[in-house]
C-alpha positions in Angstrom: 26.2 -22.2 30.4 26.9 -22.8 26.5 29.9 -20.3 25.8 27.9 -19.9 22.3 24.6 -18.9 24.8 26.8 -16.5 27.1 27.8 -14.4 23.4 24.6 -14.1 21.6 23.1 -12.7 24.9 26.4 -10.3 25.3 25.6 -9.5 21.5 21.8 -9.0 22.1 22.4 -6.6 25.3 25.2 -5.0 23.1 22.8 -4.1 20.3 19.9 -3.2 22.8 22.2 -0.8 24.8 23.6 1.1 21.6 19.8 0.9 20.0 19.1 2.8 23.2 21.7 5.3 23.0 20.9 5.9 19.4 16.9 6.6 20.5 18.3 8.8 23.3 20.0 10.9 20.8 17.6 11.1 18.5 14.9 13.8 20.7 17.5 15.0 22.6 17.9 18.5 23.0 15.4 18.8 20.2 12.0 20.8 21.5 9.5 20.8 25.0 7.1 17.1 23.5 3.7 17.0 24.9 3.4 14.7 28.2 3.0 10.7 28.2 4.1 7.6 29.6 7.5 6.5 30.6 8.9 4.5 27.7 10.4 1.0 28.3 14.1 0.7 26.9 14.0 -0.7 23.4 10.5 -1.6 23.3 9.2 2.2 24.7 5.3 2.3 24.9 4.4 -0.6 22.6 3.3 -2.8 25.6 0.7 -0.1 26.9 -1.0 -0.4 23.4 -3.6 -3.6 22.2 -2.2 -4.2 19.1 -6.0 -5.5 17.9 -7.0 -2.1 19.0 -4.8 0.6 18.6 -7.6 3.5 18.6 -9.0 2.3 21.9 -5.4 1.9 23.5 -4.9 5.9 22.5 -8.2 7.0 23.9 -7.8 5.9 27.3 -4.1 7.4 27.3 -5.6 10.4 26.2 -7.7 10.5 29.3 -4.5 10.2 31.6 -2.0 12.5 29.5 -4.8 15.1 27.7 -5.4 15.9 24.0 -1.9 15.7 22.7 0.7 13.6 24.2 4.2 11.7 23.5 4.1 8.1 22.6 7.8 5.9 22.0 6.7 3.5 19.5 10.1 1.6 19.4 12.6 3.8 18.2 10.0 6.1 17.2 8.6 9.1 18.8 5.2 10.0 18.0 2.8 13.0 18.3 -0.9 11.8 19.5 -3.8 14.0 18.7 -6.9 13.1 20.3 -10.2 15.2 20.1 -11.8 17.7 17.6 -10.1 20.8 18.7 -6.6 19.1 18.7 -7.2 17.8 15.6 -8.6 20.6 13.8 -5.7 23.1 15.2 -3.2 21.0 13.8 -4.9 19.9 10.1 -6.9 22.8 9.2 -5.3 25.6 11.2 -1.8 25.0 10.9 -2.2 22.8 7.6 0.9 23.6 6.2 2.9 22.8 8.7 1.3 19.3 9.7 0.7 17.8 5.8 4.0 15.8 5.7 3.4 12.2 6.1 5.2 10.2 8.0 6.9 7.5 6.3 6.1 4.3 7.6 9.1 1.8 6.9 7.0 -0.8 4.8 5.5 1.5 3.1 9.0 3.5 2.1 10.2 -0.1 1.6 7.7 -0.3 -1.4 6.8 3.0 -2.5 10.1 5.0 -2.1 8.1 8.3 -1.2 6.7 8.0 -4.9 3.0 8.5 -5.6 0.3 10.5 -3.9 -0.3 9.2 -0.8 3.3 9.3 1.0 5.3 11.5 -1.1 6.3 15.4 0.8 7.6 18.5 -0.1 7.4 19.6 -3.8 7.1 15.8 -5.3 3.5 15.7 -3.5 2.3 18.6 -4.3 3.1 18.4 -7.8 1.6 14.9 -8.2 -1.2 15.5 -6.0 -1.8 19.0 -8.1 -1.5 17.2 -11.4 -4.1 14.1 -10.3 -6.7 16.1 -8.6 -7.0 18.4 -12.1 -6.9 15.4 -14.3 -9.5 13.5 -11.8 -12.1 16.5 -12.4 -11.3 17.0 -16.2 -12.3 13.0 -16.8 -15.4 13.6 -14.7 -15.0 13.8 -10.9 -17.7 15.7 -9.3 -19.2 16.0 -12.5 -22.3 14.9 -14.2 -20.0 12.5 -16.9 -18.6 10.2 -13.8 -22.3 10.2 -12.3 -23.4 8.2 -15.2 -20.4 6.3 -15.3 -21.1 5.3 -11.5 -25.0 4.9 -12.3 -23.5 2.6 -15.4 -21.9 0.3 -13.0 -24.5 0.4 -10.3 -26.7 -1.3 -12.8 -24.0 -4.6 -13.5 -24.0 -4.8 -9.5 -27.5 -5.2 -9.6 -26.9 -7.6 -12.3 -24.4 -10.0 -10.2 -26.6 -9.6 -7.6 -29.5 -11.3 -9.0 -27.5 -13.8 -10.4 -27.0 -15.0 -6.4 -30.9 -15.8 -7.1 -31.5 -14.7 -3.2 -29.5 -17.0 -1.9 -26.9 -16.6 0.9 -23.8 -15.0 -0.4 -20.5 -13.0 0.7 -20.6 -9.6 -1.0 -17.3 -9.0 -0.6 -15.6 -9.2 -4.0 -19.0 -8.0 -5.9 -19.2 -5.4 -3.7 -15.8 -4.4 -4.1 -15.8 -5.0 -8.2 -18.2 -1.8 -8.6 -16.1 0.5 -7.3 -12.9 -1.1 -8.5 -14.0 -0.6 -12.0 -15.3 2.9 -11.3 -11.7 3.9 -10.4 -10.3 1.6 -13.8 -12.2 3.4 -16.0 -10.7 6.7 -15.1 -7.2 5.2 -14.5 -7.1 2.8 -17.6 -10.2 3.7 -19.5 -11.2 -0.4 -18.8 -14.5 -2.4 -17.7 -13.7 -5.6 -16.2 -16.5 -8.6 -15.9 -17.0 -9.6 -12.5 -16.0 -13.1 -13.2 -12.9 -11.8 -14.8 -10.2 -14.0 -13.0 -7.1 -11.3 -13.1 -9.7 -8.6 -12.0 -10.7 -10.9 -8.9 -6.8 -11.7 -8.7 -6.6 -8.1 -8.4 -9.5 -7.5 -5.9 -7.6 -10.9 -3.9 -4.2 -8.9 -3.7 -6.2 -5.5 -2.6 -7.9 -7.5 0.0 -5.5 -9.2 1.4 -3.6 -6.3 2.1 -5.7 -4.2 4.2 -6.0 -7.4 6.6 -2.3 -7.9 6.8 -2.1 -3.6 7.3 -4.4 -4.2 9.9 -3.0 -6.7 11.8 -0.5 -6.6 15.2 2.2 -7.8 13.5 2.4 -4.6 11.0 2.6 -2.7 14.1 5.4 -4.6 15.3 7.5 -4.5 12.3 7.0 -0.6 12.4 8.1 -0.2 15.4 11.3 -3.0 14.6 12.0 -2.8 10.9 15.7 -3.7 11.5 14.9 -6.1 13.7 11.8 -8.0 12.4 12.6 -8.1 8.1 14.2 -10.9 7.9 12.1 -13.3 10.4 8.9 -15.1 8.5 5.9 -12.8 8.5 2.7 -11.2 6.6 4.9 -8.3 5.8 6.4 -10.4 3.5 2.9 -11.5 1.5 2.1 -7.4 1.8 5.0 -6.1 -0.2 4.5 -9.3 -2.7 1.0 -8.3 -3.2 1.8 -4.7 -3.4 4.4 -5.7 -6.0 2.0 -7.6 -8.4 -0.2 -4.7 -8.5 2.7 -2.4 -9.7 3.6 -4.8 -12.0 -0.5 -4.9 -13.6 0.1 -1.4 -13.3 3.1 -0.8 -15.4 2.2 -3.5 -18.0 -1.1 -0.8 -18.7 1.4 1.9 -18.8 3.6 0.0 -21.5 0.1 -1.0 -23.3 -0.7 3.2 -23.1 2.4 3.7 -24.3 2.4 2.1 -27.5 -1.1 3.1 -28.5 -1.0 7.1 -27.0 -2.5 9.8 -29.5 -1.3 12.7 -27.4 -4.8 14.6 -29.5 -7.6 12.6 -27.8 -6.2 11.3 -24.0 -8.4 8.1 -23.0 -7.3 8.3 -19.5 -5.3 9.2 -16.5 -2.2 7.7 -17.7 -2.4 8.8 -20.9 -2.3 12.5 -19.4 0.4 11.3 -17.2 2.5 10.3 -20.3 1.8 13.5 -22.1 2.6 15.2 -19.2 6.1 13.6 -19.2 6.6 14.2 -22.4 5.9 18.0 -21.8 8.2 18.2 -19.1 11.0 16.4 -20.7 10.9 19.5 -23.6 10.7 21.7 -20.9 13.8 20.7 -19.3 16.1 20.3 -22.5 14.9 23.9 -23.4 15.3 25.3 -20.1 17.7 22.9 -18.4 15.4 22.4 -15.5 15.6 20.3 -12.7 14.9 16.0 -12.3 10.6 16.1 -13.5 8.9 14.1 -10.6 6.6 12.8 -13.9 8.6 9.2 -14.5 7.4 6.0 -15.4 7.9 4.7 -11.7 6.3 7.7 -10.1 3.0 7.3 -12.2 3.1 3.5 -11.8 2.9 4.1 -7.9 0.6 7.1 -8.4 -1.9 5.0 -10.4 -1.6 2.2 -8.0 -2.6 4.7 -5.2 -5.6 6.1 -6.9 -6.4 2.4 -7.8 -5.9 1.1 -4.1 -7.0 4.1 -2.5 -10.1 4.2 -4.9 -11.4 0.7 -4.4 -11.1 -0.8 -0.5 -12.7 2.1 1.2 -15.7 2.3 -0.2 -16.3 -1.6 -0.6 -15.3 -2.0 2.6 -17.9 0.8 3.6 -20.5 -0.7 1.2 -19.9 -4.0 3.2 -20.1 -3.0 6.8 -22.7 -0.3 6.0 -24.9 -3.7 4.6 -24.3 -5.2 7.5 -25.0 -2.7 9.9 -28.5 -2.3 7.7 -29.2 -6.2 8.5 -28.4 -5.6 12.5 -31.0 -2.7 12.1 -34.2 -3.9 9.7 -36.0 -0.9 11.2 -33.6 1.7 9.5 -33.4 -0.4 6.1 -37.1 0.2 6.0 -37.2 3.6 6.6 -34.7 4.1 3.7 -36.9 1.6 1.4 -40.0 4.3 2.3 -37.9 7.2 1.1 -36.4 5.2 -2.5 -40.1 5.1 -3.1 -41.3 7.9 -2.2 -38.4 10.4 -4.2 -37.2 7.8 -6.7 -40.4 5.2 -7.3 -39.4 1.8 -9.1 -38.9 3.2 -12.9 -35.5 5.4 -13.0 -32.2 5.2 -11.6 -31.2 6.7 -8.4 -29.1 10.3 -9.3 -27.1 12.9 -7.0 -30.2 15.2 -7.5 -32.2 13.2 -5.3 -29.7 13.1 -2.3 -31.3 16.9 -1.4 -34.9 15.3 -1.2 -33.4 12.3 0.9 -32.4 13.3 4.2 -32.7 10.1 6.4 -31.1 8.0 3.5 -28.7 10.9 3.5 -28.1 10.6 7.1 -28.0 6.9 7.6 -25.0 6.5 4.7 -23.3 9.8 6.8 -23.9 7.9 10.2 -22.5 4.5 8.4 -18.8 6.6 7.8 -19.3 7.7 11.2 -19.9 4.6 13.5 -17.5 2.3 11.1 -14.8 4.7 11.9 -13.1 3.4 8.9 -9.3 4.6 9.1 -9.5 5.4 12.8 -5.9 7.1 13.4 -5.4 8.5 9.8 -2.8 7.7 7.9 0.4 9.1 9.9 1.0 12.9 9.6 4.6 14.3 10.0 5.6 17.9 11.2 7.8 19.7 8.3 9.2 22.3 10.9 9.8 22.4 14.1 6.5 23.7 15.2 5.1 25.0 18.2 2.1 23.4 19.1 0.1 24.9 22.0 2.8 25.4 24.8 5.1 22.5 23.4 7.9 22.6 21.1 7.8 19.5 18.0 10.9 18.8 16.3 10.8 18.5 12.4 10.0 14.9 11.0 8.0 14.0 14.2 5.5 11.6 13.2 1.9 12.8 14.2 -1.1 10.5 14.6 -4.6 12.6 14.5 -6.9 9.9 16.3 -10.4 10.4 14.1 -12.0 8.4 16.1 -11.9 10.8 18.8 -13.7 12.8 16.4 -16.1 11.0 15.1 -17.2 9.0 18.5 -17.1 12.7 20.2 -20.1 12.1 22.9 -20.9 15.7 22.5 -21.4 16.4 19.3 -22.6 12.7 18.9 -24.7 11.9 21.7 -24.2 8.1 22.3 -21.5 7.3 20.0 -21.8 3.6 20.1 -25.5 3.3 18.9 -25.7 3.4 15.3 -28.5 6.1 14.8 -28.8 8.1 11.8 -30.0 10.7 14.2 -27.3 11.7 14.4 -27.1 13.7 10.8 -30.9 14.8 11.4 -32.5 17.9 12.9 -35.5 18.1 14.8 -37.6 18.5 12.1 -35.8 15.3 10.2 -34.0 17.8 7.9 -30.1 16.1 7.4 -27.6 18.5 9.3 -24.1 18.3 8.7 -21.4 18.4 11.2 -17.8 19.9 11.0 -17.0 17.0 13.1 -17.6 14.4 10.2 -14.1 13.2 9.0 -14.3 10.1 7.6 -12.4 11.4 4.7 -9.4 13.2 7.1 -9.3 16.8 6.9 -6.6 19.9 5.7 -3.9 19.3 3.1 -4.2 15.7 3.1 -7.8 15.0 2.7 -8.8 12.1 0.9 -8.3 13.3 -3.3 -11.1 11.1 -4.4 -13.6 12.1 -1.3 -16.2 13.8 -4.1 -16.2 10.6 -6.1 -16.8 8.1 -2.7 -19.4 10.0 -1.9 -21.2 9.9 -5.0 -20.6 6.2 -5.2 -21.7 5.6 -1.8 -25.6 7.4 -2.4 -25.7 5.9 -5.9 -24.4 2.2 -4.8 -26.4 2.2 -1.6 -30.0 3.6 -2.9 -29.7 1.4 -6.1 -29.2 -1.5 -4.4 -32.0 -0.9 -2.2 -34.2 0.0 -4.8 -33.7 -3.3 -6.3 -33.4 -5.4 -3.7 -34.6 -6.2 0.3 -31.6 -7.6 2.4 -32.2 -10.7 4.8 -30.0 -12.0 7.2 -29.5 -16.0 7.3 -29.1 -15.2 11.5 -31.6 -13.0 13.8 -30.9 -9.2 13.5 -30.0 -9.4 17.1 -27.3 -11.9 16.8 -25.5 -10.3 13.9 -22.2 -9.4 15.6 -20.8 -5.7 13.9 -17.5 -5.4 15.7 -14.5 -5.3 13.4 -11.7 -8.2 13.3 -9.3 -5.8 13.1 -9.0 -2.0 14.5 -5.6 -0.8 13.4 -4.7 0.8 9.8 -8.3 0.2 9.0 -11.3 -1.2 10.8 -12.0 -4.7 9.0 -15.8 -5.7 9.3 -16.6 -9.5 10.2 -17.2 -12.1 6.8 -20.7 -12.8 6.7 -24.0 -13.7 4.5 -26.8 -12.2 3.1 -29.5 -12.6 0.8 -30.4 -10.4 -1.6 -34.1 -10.9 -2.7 -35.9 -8.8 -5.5 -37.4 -5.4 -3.6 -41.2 -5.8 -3.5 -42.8 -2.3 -2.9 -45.9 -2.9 -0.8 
């Protein structure tokens, strides 16, 4: 054998023996984990798992080791939650202790626990304190960013008619409406929908919850050491993620320049005065590093602009699909536009009361897409007791809301889309504390008031204005996802969109 073969193999077992050792010792001695299956050396669990379905690989462990059980993802060990009352214990009961999130290595690669949606400890709940007020004082929940969403609901409309009922993707309109939603609270901005660095933006966004989604991502999770410098879609991710900061910060230089700290336009305009604040503060006072900087608000915008855009176009793109697979339901929601809302108004929150099955069929449209199905990862800020085990601090924790949402009990045949399943028996909507599209406890989605507003207002104005076709039979139209594993990616497909004719 090659002498040059003989060493890199010596090498390789070298580094996988001390890669061991260095696993070992990191749960060793270190509390009672739940159950699960016996790990591989190196690799642990990761061969028990479908990479193109990660929710689905959890659920059937979750029938061999129970509710909560050990997974070794890699070098990683990780907390699985499966079910309503595992989840809920662990979010809502003992919040506190389960709202640290688990940082993933690309994402700490690129956000450097900054922002909103992967900072801890006081950083988070400063930032996420300081966004949430300044969300609701330009609008959120409020009657102001209703019109603002009923504003932009009527320029979708607008591109839509432009496709003159012809067969069209609706991905980037679709995703354009609540895109600029989000900009005009973040950068007080309207984009066209032709605008080429907009759709460069909407490209970049895009793009990146299909690379988050795929195997690979999984892979270099689970092997960061190993995998960053071999070729791979990691490498387009944090590019992409890197273009948006840098959109990001040239707005913040733009704000900047122009601020009059008297009349705030904006999000980062509030975010600036609130540096400036803080900065007097701690020369007076002589208080510790603010967590308001330039680079924390540039990766704090950039989550509420991410987070704000892709999951509700995404839902406003597989909920139109799923209305073309069903033609039965899409005319039971046209019956109910015009009977509340007629032909000569725009649709409005106040009419959501007097809509239950439209109600119900956006609800069962979260439920059955199953959007984010194991949550963004959750970590343990204590050691914790947990039931009769014992959870060492900084263990990552995966709540598996698909379990939740696809409970068979609470949602009787979870794999038929039926907005039934939000409806009494008198066809009065019923909520469910198992509905948590959005997550649930400490970590709940910030914007979850504001996508739900958009979702009615979106969905009933476009059905007001317009009857979907399919350019294939309803029955053929396939509604499985491409990908199942940071989100659930819906299938590309056409439609047209032909002017609403009430009969």
């Amino acid at each position: 054998m090659d002498p040059s073969v003989v060493i890199a193999l010596g090498l390789l077992l070298c580094m996988s023996c001390l890669l061991l050792i260095l696993s070992w010792k990191k749960g060793y001695g270190r509390g009672k984990l739940p159950p699960g299956p016996v790990p591989l050396p190196i690799i642990g669990n990761i061969l028990q798992l479908d990479l193109k379905n990660i929710p689905e690989s959890l659920c059937m462990l979750a029938k061999e080791y129970g509710p909560v059980f050990t997974l070794q993802l890699g070098f990683e060990r990780v907390v699985v939650l499966h079910g309503y009352q595992a989840v809920k214990e662990a979010l809502i009961d003992h919040g506190d202790k389960f709202a640290d999130r688990a940082l993933k290595p690309l994402f700490e690669l690129v956000s450097k626990g900054l922002g909103i949606i992967v900072s801890n400890g006081e950083r988070w709940k400063q930032v996420r304190r300081f966004s949430l007020m300044t969300l609701r004082n330009f609008g959120m929940g409020k009657k102001s960013i209703e019109e603002r969403v009923q504003e932009e609901a009527k320029y979708l409309v607008e591109e839509l008619k432009k496709t003159k009922g012809l067969p069209c993707d609706p991905t980037f309109i679709l995703g354009c409406a609540p895109c600029n939603v989000i900009c005009s609270i973040i950068f007080q901005k309207h984009f066209d929908y032709k605008d080429q660095k907009f759709l460069f933006l909407m490209k970049l966004l895009n793009e990146n919850v299909k690379i988050l989604s795929s195997p690979w991502i999984q892979v270099y999770n689970s092997f960061p050491s190993l995998v960053h410098y071999l070729p791979g879609s990691h490498h387009k991710a944090i590019k992409n993620i890197n273009l948006v900061y840098e959109f990001i910060l040239e707005e913040v230089k733009e704000h900047q320049s122009t601020l009059d700290s008297s009349n705030p336009r904006d999000f980062i305009d509030c975010f600036l005065m609130k540096m400036e604040q803080v900065q007097c503060e701690q020369q007076e006072k002589q208080q510790p590093q603010s967590e308001f900087t330039i680079e924390n608000l540039v990766h704090t915008a950039s989550d509420l602009f991410a987070a704000g855009t892709e999951t509700t176009s995404t839902t406003l793109r597989y909920g139109l699909l799923l209305l073309l697979k069903h033609p039965e339901i899409t005319g039971k929601v046209h019956e109910e536009i015009d009977r509340v809302i007629g032909q000569n108004r725009s649709p409005c929150m106040e009419d959501r009361s007097k809509m239950p099955y439209t109600n119900a069929v956006i609800y069962e449209i979260q439920r059955y897409i199953d959007l984010v199905p194991t949550n963004l990862p959750h970590a343990v800020s204590e050691d914790v007791q947990f039931r009769e085990y014992i959870i060492p601090k900084g263990t990552t924790i995966i709540p598996v809301l698909s379990s939740v949402l696809y409970d068979d009990e609470e949602f009787p045949n979870p794999d038929k889309f039926d907005p039934r399943h939000f409806l009494d028996e008198s066809g009065k909507f019923k909520k469910s504390d198992y509905f948590m599209p959005f997550s649930a406890g400490k970590r709940i989605c910030a914007g979850e008031s504001l996508a739900r507003m958009e979702l009615f207002l979106f969905f009933t104005t476009i059905l007001q204005n317009f009857s979907l076709k399919s350019i294939i039979d309803p029955k053929d139209i396939n509604t499985s996802p491409i990908y199942s594993g940071f989100t659930k990616i819906p299938p590309s497909y056409e439609l047209c969109f032909l002017p609403y004719k009430n009969m």
